[in-house]
C-alpha positions in Angstrom: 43.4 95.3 25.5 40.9 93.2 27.6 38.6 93.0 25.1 41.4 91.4 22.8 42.2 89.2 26.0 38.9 87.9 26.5 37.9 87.3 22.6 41.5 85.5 22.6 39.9 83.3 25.9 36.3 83.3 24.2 38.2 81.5 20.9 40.6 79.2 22.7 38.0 78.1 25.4 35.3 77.6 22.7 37.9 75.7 20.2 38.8 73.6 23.2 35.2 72.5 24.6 34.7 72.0 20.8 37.5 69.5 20.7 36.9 67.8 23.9 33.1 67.8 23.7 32.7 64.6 22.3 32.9 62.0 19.4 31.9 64.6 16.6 34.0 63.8 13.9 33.7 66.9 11.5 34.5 67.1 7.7 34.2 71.1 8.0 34.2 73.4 10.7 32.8 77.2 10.5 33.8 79.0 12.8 32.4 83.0 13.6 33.4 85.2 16.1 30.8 88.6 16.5 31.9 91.1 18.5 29.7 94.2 19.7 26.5 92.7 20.4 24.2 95.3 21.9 21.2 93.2 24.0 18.9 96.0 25.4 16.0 94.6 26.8 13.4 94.1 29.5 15.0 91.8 32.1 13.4 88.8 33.4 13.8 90.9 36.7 10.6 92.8 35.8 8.3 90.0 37.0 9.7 89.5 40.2 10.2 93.1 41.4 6.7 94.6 39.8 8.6 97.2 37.8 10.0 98.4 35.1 13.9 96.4 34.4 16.0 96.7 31.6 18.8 95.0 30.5 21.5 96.4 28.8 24.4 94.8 27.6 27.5 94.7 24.9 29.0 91.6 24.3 30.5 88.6 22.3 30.0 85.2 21.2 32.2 82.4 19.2 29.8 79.9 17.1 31.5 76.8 16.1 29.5 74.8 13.7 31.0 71.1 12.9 29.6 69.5 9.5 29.7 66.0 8.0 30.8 65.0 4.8 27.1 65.2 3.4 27.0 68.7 4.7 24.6 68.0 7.7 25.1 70.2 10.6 26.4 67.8 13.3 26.9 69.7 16.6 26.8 74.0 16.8 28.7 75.8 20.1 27.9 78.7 21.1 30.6 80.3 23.8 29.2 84.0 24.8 30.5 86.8 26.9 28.5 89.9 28.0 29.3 92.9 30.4 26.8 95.5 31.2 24.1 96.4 33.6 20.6 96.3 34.6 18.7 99.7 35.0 15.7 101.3 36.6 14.9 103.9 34.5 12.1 105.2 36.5 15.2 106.6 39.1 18.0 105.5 37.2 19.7 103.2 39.2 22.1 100.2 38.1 23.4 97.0 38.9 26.8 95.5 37.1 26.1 92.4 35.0 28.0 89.9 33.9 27.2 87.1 31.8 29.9 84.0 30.5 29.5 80.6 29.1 29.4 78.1 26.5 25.9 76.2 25.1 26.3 73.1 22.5 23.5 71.2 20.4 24.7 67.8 18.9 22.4 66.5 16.2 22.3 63.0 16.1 21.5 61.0 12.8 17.6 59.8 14.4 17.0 63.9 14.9 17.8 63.5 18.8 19.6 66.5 20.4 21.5 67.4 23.3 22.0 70.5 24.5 24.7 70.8 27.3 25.4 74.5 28.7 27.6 76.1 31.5 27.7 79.0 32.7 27.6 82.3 35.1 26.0 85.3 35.4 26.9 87.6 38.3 24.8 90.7 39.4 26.6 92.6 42.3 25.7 96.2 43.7 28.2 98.5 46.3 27.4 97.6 49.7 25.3 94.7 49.2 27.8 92.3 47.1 25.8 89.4 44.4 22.4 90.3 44.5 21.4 87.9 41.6 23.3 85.4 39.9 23.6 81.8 38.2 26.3 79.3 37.9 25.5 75.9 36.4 25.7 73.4 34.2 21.9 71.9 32.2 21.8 69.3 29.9 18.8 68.4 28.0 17.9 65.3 25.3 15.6 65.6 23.3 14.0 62.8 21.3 11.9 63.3 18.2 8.3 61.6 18.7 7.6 61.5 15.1 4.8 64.0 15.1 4.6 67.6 14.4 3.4 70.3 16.1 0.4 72.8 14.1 3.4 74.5 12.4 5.2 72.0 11.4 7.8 71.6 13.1 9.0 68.3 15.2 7.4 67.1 18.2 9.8 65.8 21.2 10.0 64.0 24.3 12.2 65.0 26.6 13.9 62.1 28.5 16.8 63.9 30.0 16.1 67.3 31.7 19.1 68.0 34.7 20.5 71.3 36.5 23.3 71.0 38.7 24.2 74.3 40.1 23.0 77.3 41.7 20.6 80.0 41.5 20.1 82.9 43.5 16.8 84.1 41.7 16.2 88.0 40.9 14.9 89.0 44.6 17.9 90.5 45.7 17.6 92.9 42.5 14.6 94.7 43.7 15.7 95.7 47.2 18.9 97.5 44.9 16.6 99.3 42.3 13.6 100.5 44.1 
């Protein structure tokens, strides 16, 4: 029944920073929900303690892709939710992690795009309370030079780069999993 509550939140908030985000007027809009998303991975952690982290989560996201009427993709959301924990599996023990927030590209017509995300993630252990976490918001712009990088793809300048938040860092981790 949370779940349900939570995808129900995950759609409605997603729908609704979709609708308020901006001037992106759509001709179609896709919508997805997946559900079950199974992340198990090295954590970031790893480097900042000296051993051995790993990351394993289940979530959900909602992707929102808005389209013109020539069919170019004209802004994509992505709102994600994921519970679950981080592990030492060298002794097996665990911190709670939880990870929630929406991230949204808009392509302009010059290939110019701004990415705009918010967001938390909270790490908390018994008796010492959040030992890493994030909450934020980052927007980047990214401006096409005109050149190409040795693959191919675009090159881009990157006038806009902000972070308005706070971020605790992984220290607090290691103490909790040695």
């Amino acid at each position: 029944m949370i779940s349900n509550r939570i995808g129900a939140a995950l759609v409605a908030g997603a729908m609704g920073a979709a609708l308020a985000g901006g001037a992106v007027s759509a001709a179609a809009v896709d919508v997805t929900v997946t559900r079950g998303i199974v992340l198990d991975t090295q954590a970031s952690a790893t480097r900042t303690c000296g051993f051995l982290i790993e990351l394993h989560t289940v979530g959900q996201e909602v992707a929102i892709n808005h389209y013109g009427a020539d069919g170019r993709l004209l802004s994509a959301t992505v709102v994600q939710h994921y519970d679950g924990y981080l592990l030492n599996p060298a002794n097996g023990k665990t911190i709670d992690s939880r990870v929630s927030g929406p991230t949204r590209d808009v392509y302009a017509a010059d290939g110019t795009i701004t990415e705009t995300s918010n967001g938390s993630t909270v790490r908390t252990a018994p008796g010492y309370g959040i030992v890493s976490g994030f909450i934020g918001h980052a927007r980047v712009v990214m401006v096409p030079t005109g050149g190409v990088d040795e693959d191919g793809n675009p090159e881009y300048d990157y006038p806009v780069d902000t972070f308005n938040g706070l971020f605790l860092g992984n220290g607090g981790v290691c103490e909790v999993l040695q």
